[in-house]
N, C-alpha and C positions, 0 to 999 in steps of 0.2 A: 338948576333950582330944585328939581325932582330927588335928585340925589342927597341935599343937602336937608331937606327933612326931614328923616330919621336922626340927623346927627340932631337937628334941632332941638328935638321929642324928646330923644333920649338926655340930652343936657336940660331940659326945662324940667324935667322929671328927677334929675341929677341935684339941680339947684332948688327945688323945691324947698320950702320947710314940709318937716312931719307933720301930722295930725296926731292931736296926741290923743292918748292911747287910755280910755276910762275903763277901769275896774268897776265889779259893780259890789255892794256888800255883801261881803263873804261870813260865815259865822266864824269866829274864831275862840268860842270856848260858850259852855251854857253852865248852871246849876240848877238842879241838876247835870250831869253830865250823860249824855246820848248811852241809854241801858244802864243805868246805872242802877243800884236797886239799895234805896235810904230811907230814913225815919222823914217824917212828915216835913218838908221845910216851911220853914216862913215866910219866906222870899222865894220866887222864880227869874232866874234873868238870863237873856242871851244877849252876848256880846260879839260885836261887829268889825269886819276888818276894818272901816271908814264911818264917816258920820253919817246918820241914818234921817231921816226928816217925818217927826214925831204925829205930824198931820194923815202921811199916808204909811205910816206903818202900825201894826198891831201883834197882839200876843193872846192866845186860849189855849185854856188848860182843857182838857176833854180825858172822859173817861169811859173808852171806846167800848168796852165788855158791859157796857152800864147803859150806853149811850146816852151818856147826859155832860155837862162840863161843870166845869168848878169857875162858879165867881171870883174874879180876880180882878182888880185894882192896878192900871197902869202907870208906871210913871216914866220918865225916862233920865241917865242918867248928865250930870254935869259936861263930859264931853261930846257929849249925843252921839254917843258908837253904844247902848248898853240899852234894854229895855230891861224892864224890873218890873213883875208882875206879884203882886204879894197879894194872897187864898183871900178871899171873906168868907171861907167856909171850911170845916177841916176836913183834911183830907180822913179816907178809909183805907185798909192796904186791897193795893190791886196796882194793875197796869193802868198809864196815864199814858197821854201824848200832848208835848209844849208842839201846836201849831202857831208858824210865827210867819207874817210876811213881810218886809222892809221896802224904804224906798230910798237909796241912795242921794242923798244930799250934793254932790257933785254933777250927778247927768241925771236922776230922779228915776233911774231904772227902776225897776221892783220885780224883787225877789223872793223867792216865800220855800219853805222845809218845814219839816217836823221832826220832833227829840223825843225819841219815847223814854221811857223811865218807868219804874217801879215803887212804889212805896212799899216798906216792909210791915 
């Protein structure tokens, strides 16, 4: 019977099903784009490998050399992978930073970066 244990383990392990496997949201493009250096936009958004859940995720514009941030207006978009944050206030040229944090819709992970950029 000793013997036959490992064979057991090893087959119950064999016939298992997987556990599957969650990503968590990944940025996969912003506009601005990370260093990029543009004229004032109108819109800020970052876009998400997956769909994101609008409750626990957020977006600030901050303007680190100033240290102050720029009011901005959330919305999120139609497939909920996209935040979209549009200025209430206009921008001035300097260095910015889009701080963004996400909470993945699938396992509700949360993840959070920053995008810095330029205005010219």
């Amino acid at each position: 019977m000793r013997k036959s244990l490992p064979f057991l383990a090893v087959t119950a392990l064999l016939l298992a099903p997987a556990a599957p496997a969650f990503a968590h949201a990944k940025v996969v493009s912003s506009n601005p784009a990370a260093n990029a250096a543009v004229a004032a936009p109108e819109r800020i958004s970052v876009t998400f490998s997956e769909k994101i859940v609008p409750a626990f995720s957020k977006m600030e514009v901050t303007m680190p050399a100033m240290n102050m941030g720029v009011p901005v207006k959330t919305a999120f978009s139609a497939d909920g992978k996209t935040m979209i944050a549009t200025p209430q206030a206009k921008f001035v040229s300097g260095a910015y930073v889009i701080k963004w944090s996400a909470a993945a819709a699938d396992d509700g992970h949360h993840t959070a970066g920053t995008i810095p950029f330029k205005i010219k």
